[in-house]
ZAMARGU-4260 file (C-alpha; in steps of 0.2 Angstrom, whole numbers, plus 5000, padded with zeros to 4 digits):
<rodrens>
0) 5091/5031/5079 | 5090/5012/5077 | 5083/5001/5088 | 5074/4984/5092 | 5063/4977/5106
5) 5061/4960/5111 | 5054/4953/5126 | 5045/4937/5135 | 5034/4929/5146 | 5039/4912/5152
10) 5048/4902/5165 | 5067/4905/5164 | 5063/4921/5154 | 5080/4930/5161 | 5090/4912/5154
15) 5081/4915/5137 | 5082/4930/5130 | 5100/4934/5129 | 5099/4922/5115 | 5088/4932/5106
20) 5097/4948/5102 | 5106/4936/5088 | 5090/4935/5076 | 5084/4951/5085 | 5098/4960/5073
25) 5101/4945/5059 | 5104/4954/5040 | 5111/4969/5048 | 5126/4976/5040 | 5129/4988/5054
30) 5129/4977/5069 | 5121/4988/5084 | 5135/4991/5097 | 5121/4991/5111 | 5113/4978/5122
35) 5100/4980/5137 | 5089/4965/5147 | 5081/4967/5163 | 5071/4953/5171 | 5058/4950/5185
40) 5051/4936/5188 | 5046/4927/5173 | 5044/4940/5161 | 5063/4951/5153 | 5062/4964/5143
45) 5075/4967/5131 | 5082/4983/5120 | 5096/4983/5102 | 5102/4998/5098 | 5118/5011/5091
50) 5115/5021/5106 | 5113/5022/5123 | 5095/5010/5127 | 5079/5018/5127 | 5073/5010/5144
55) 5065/5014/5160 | 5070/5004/5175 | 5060/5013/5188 | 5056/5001/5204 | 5042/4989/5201
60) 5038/4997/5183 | 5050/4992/5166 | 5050/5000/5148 | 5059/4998/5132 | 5055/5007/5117
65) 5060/5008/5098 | 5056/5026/5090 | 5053/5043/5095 | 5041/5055/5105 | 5042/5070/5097
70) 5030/5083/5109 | 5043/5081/5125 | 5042/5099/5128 | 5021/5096/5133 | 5024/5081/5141
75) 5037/5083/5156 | 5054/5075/5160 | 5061/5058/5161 | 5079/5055/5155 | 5073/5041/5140
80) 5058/5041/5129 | 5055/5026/5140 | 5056/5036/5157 | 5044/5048/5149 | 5031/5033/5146
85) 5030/5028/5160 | 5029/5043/5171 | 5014/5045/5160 | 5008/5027/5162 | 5008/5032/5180
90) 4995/5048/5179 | 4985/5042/5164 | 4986/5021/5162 | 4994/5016/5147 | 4982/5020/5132
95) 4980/5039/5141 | 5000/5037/5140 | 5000/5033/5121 | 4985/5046/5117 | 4996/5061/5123
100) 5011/5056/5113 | 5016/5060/5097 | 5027/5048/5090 | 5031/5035/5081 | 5033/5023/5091
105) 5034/5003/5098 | 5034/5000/5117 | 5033/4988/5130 | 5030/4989/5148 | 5028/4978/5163
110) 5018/4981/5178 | 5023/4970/5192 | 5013/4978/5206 | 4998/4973/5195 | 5005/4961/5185
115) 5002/4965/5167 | 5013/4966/5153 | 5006/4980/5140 | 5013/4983/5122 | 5007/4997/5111
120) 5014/5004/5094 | 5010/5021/5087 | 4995/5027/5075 | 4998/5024/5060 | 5013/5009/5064
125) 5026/5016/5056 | 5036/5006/5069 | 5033/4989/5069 | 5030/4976/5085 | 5024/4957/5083
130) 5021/4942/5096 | 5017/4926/5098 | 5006/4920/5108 | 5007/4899/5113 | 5002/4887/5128
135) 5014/4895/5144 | 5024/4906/5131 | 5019/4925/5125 | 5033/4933/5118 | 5035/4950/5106
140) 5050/4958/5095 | 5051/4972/5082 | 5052/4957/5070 | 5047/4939/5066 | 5064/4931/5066
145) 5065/4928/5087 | 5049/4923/5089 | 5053/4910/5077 | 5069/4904/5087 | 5058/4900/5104
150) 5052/4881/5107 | 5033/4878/5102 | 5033/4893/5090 | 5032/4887/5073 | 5042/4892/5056
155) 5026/4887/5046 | 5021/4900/5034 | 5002/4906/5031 | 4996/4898/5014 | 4985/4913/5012
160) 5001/4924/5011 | 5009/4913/4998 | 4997/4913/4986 | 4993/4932/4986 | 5012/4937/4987
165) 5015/4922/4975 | 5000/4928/4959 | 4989/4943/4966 | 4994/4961/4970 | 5005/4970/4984
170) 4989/4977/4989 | 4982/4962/4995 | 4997/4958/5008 | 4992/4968/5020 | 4972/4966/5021
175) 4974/4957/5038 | 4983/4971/5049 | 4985/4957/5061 | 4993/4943/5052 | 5011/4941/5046
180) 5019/4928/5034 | 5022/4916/5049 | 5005/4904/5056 | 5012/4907/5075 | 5017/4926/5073
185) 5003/4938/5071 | 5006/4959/5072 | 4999/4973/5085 | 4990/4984/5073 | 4993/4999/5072
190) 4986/5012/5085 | 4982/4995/5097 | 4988/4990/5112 | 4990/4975/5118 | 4990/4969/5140
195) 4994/4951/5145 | 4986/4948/5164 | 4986/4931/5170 | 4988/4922/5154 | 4974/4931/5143
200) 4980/4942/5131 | 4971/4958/5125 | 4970/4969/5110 | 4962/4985/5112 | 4962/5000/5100
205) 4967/5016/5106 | 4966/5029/5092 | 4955/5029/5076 | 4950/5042/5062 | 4931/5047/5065
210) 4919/5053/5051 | 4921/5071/5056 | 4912/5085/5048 | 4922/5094/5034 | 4932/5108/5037
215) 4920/5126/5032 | 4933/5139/5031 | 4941/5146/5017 | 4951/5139/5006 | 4964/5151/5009
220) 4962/5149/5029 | 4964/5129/5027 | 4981/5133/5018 | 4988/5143/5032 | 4984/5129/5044
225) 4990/5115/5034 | 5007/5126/5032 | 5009/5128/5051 | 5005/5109/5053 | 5016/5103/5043
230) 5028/5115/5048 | 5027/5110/5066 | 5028/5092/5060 | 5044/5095/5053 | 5052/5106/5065
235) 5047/5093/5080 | 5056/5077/5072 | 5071/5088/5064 | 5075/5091/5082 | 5078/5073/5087
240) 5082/5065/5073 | 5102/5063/5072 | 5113/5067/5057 | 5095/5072/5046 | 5097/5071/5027
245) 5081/5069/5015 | 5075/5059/5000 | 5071/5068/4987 | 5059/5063/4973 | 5052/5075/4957
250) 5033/5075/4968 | 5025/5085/4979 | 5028/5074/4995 | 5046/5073/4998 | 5050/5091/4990
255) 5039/5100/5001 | 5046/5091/5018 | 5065/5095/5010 | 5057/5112/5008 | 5049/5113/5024
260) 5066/5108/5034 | 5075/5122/5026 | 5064/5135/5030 | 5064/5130/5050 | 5084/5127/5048
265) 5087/5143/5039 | 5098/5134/5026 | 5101/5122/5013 | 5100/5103/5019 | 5106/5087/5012
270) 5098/5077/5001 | 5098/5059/4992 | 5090/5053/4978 | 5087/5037/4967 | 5093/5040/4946
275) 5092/5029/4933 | 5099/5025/4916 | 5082/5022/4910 | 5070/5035/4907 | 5055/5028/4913
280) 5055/5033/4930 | 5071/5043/4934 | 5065/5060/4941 | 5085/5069/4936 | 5077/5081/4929
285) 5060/5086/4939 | 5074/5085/4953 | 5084/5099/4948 | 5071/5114/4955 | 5073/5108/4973
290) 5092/5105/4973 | 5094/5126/4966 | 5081/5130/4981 | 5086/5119/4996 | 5100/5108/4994
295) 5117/5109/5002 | 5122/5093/4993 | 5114/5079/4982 | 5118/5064/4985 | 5114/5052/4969
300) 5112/5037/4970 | 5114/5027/4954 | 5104/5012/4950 | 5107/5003/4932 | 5109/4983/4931
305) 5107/4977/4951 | 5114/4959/4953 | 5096/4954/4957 | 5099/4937/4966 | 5112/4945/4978
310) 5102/4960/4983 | 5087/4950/4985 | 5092/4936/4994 | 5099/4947/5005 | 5083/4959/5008
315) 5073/4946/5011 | 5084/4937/5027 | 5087/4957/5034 | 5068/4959/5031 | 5060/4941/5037
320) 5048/4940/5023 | 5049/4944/5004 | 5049/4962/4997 | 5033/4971/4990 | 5038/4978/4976
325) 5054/4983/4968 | 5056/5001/4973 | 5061/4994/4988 | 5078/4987/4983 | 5082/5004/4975
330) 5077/5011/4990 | 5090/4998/4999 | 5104/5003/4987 | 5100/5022/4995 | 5101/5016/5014
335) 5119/5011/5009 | 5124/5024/5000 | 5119/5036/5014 | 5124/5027/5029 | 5141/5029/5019
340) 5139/5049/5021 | 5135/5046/5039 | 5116/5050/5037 | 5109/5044/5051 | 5090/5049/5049
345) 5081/5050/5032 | 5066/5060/5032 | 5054/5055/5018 | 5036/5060/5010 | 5027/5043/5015
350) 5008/5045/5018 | 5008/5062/5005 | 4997/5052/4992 | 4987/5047/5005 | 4984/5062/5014
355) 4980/5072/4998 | 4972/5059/4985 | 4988/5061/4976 | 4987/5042/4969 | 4979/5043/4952
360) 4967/5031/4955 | 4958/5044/4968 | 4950/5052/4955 | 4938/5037/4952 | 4933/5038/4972
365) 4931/5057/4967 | 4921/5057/4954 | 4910/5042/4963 | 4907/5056/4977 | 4903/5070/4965
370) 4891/5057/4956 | 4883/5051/4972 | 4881/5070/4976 | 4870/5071/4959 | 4886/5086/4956
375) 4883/5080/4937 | 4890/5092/4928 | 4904/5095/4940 | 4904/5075/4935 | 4907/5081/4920
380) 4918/5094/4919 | 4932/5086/4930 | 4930/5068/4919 | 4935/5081/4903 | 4951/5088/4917
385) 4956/5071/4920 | 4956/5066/4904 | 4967/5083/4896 | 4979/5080/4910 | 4982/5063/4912
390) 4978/5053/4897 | 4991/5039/4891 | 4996/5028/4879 | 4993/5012/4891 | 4981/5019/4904
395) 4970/5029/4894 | 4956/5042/4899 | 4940/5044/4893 | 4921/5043/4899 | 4919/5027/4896
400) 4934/5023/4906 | 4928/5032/4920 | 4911/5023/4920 | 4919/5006/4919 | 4929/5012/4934
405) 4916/5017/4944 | 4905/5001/4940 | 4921/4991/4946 | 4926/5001/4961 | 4911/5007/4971
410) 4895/5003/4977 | 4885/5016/4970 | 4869/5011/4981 | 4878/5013/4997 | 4888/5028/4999
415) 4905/5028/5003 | 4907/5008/5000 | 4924/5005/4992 | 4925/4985/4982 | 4939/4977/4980
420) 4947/4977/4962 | 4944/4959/4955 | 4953/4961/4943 | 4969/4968/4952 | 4965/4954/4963
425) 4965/4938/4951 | 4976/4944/4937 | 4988/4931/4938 | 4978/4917/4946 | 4980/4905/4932
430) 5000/4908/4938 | 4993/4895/4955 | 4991/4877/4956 | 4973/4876/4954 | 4974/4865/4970
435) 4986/4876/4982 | 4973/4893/4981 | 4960/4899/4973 | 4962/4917/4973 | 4945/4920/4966
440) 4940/4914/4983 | 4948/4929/4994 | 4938/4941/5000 | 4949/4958/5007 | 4939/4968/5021
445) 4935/4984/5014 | 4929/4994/5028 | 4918/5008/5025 | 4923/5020/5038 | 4917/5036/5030
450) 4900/5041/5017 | 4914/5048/5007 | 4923/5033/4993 | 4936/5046/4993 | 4940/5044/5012
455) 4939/5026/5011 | 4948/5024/4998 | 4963/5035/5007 | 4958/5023/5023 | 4961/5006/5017
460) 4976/5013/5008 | 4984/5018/5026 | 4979/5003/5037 | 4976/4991/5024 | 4985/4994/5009
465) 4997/5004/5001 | 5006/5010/5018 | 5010/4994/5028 | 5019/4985/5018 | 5029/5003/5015
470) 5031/5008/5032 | 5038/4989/5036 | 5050/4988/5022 | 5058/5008/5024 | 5060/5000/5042
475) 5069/4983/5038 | 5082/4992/5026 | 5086/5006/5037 | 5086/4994/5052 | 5100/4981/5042
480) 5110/4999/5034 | 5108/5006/5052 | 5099/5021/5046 | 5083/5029/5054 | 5067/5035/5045
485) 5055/5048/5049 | 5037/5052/5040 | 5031/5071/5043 | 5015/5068/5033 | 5012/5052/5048
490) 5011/5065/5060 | 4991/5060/5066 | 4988/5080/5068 | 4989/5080/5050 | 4981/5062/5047
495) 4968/5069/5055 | 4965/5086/5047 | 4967/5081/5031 | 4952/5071/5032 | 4941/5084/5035
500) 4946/5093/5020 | 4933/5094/5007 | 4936/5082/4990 | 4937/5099/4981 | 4952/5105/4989
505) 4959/5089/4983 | 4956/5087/4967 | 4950/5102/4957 | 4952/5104/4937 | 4960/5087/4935
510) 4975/5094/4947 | 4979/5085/4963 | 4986/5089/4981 | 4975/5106/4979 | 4977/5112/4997
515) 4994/5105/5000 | 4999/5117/4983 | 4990/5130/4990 | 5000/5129/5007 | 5016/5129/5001
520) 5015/5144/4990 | 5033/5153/4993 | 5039/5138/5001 | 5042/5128/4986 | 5049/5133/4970
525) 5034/5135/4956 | 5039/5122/4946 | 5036/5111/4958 | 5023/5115/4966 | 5014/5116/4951
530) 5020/5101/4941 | 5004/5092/4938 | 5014/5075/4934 | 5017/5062/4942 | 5030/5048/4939
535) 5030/5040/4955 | 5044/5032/4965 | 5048/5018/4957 | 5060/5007/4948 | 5066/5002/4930
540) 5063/4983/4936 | 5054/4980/4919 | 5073/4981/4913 | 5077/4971/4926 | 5067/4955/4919
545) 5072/4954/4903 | 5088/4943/4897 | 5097/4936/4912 | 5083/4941/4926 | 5070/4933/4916
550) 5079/4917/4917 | 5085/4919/4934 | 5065/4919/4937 | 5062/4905/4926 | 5077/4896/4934
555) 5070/4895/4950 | 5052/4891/4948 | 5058/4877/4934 | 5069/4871/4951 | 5064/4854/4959
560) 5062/4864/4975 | 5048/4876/4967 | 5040/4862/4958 | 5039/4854/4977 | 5030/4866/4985
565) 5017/4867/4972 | 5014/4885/4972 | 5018/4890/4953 | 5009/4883/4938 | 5028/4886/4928
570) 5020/4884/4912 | 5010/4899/4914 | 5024/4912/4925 | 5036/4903/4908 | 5022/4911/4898
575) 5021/4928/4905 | 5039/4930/4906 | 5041/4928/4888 | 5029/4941/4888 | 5035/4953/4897
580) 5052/4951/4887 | 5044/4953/4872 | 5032/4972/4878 | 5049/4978/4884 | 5060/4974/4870
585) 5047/4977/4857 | 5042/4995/4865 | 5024/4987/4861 | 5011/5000/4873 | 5005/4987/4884
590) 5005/4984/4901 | 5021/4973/4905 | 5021/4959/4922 | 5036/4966/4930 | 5028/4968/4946
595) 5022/4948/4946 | 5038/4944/4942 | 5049/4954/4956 | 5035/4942/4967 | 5041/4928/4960
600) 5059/4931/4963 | 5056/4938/4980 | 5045/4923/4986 | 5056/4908/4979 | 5072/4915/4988
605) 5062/4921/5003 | 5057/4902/5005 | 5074/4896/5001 | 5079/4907/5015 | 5069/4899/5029
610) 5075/4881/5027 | 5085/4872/5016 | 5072/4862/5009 | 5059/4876/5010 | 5044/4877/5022
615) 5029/4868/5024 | 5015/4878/5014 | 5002/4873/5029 | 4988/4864/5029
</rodrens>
């Protein structure tokens, strides 16, 4: 189900915050039929939705919620999700409320009797929840936009964020779990809460992963309870999410979920997948396995020539920032097309890589613990794996490569510590106005949470990486196509198992996702279970900017607007655009700047979005 939560803290709040269901739901195509405000005293809570609200009115204690608990049945009564929360806030307080739920989750509740506001979001923030916090004003929504429509809150964007969404790399966008794209609008991070009491406001984590000591059991053992987790993952969010249907990708991650649902349901589900005309990353055929074992129907969704400046500039006003990467407006294109089929939920293998090193940079992190360990000639023999399975004619594989990798990626001396990728970082820096950013200058946090690089490599990638800016954008296009998501593998039971797995039943022999395999043995069909390949969901975008999307790009950052801001050395993004062209045309191996390039689009209409003479850059 879709739904929003907005809500403030200030005189006249009941006044106030009927106006801000507007923006709450701006860019949504499938307007929610549901409105619910309650006030008392200064502070109104406020829930948008399709169905009936998830809110608690119980005396001197109000609740919204957007999301899901899934473990009602251990948990007790309570007609709404809401009600549920706080008859647990009652026994426990409201971080013991959130630590017995599983869900995903964003909530608010007000405590009059003790007059505090509280806010939390789930583990692992697969729903999102920001505020802003001014002089006499605190206010909160599941997105940026209404925040940005009350006096004293400023539209000025975050210079920091420009330039890494403007010239460095997706990963970079998220390094601040706190921060959004707005100076005045920050985020609760995931597993935090948040109380306001008397004018202070407090953030507080309530959940985190602990270096544990790895599991000892069998191999065999571990599979079984992996099975039964994920099993009991799926089961649990099949029975509340409406009108289920399930992406479906040629990997592991969304196969086994797909997999996993038909088993419990005892027959065939529907499923929906992204094609292309290009070859480069259409799964069609790795598909076809899991459509004769578990699908009912496929529903293909066709993405060839998209009309870039239309989809775009529509994603970034239903989304309040610009996109990440490109997959995303294939991804958009799918929400359509399955809110056509009256899908309402979309279950999804997010957090799979994560969970199961499945990302193929994890095998540096892997062989930097197996060298840290003096396991030499393990060392050894899985460097030769690596290289027979996954050489290629742009990324190659060989020793050297690995030694380069892990001199660039890991501290060696300190077991465990991760560094961040300069080059990743800076490979476009020369893109910048020397004097708007220096991206050699930024520093990400990489946290060292774990003696394992492995862990902490899966770490940063959840809270400050690779998941976030996922999470957020699968939420904005189901939110604006009115169709809910759910993530099995984001079930914390399993967040936390699989990081007590041994690296060995990760990656063995140059093969990833070895348990995961191993647990669904007679679930999935063998081909693709044991399809050692990996594609990736992604999308032909280098197509996309060549002929008339490179000049749409080129266009808008030769524009008198884009020269104002003085973001884009244009020379330079002219340069690199030419470049691409000619990789893509010419069929040369190299790497080609696609992924800049949807960042320039992204950024230049995002701003153009916000004002019609753009924002200020900030100070």
């Amino acid at each position: 189900m879709i739904s929003r939560i907005v809500g403030l803290s200030h005189p006249g709040a009941g006044e106030m915050i009927p106006r801000l269901f507007e923006p709450l739901g701006a860019g949504a195509h499938f307007p929610p039929a549901c409105e619910w405000w309650e006030a008392a005293g200064d502070t109104a809570l406020g829930w948008l939705g399709a169905r009936s609200p998830n809110v608690a009115d119980c005396g001197k204690v109000l609740a919204v919620m957007d999301g899901f608990i899934y473990n009602r049945d251990e948990l007790g009564g309570g007609d709404t999700d809401a009600e549920l929360l706080v008859s647990l806030y009652l026994q426990y307080g409201f971080e013991g409320a959130l630590s017995r739920i599983n869900g995903d989750f964003a909530a608010a509740l007000l405590d009059q009797d003790r007059g505090v506001l509280w806010l939390g979001r789930d583990r692992l923030g697969i729903r999102p929840l920001y505020f802003a916090a001014k002089e006499g004003l605190f206010a909160f929504a599941s997105r940026p936009r209404p925040l940005l429509a009350l006096p004293g809150v400023s539209r000025e964007t975050r210079r920091e964020f420009l330039a890494l969404f403007a010239a460095s790399h997706y990963r970079t966008f998220d390094n601040d779990p706190e921060m959004s794209p707005y100076e005045d609008v920050r985020q609760v991070p995931a597993g935090h809460v948040l109380s306001l009491q008397a004018g202070t406001v407090s953030l507080k984590r309530y959940w985190r992963l602990e270096d544990l000591p790895e599991w000892e059991e069998p191999e065999e053992e571990l599979a079984g309870r992996y099975r039964e987790l994920i099993l009991d993952a799926v089961a649990r969010r099949l029975k509340v999410a409406p009108s289920a249907a399930f992406t479906l990708s040629g990997g592991m991650d969304s196969s086994t979920v797909l997999a996993c649902a038909a088993r419990l349901a005892g027959g065939r589900q529907r499923a929906v997948s992204t094609v292309y005309d290009d070859k480069t990353y259409d799964e069609s055929t790795d598909i076809k396995d899991m459509l004769e074992a578990a699908a009912s129907e496929w529903i293909p969704v066709r993405v060839g020539e998209p009309d870039l400046a239309a989809l775009v500039r529509m994603m970034v006003v239903a989304h309040d920032e610009p996109v990440a990467t490109a997959t995303w407006l294939s991804h958009f294109l799918l929400c359509g097309v399955a809110r056509q089929s009256r899908i309402g939920t979309l279950f999804g293998g997010l957090g799979g890589d994560e969970l199961n090193a499945g990302e193929y940079e994890y095998f540096f992190f892997f062989f930097a613990d197996l060298q840290s360990a003096g396991l030499e000639a393990l060392l050894k023999k899985e460097t030769e794996a690596w290289i027979v399975q996954h050489d290629h004619p742009v990324f190659r594989k060989s020793v050297s490569v690995m030694r380069e990798g892990l001199k660039r990626l890991v501290d060696l001396s300190t077991p465990g510590r991760c560094l961040a990728d300069r080059g990743r970082i800076e490979r476009y820096a020369a893109a910048l106005k020397p004097d708007f950013f220096r991206l050699q200058g930024f520093e990400p946090v990489m946290e060292r949470v774990f003696t394992s690089y492995l862990k902490n490599r899966a770490y940063h990638d959840i809270f400050r990486e690779t998941l976030p800016c996922c999470l957020r954008a699968a939420d904005r296009n189901g939110s604006a196509l009115g169709v809910a998501h759910v993530m099995p593998f984001l079930d914390h039971r399993l967040v936390e198992f699989t990081f007590r797995v041994p690296a060995a039943l990760k990656i063995r022999d140059g093969v990833t996702k070895r348990l995961l395999r191993e647990a669904m043995r007679g679930i999935l069909p063998e081909a693709t279970r044991t399809r050692v390949k990996k594609t990736g969901w992604n999308a032909p975008a280098h197509r996309w900017f060549t002929g008339k999307g490179k000049e749409l790009v080129l266009d808008l950052v030769r524009s008198r607007e884009s020269r104002e801001r003085g973001i884009y050395d244009a020379v330079e993004v002219e340069r690199l655009a030419q470049e691409h062209e000619e990789i893509v045309l010419s069929g040369r191996p190299a790497d080609n700047h696609m992924m800049f390039l949807w960042q320039v689009l992204n950024l230049e209409l995002w701003l153009r979005s916000l004002s019609p003479a753009g924002p200020s850059a900030g100070p």
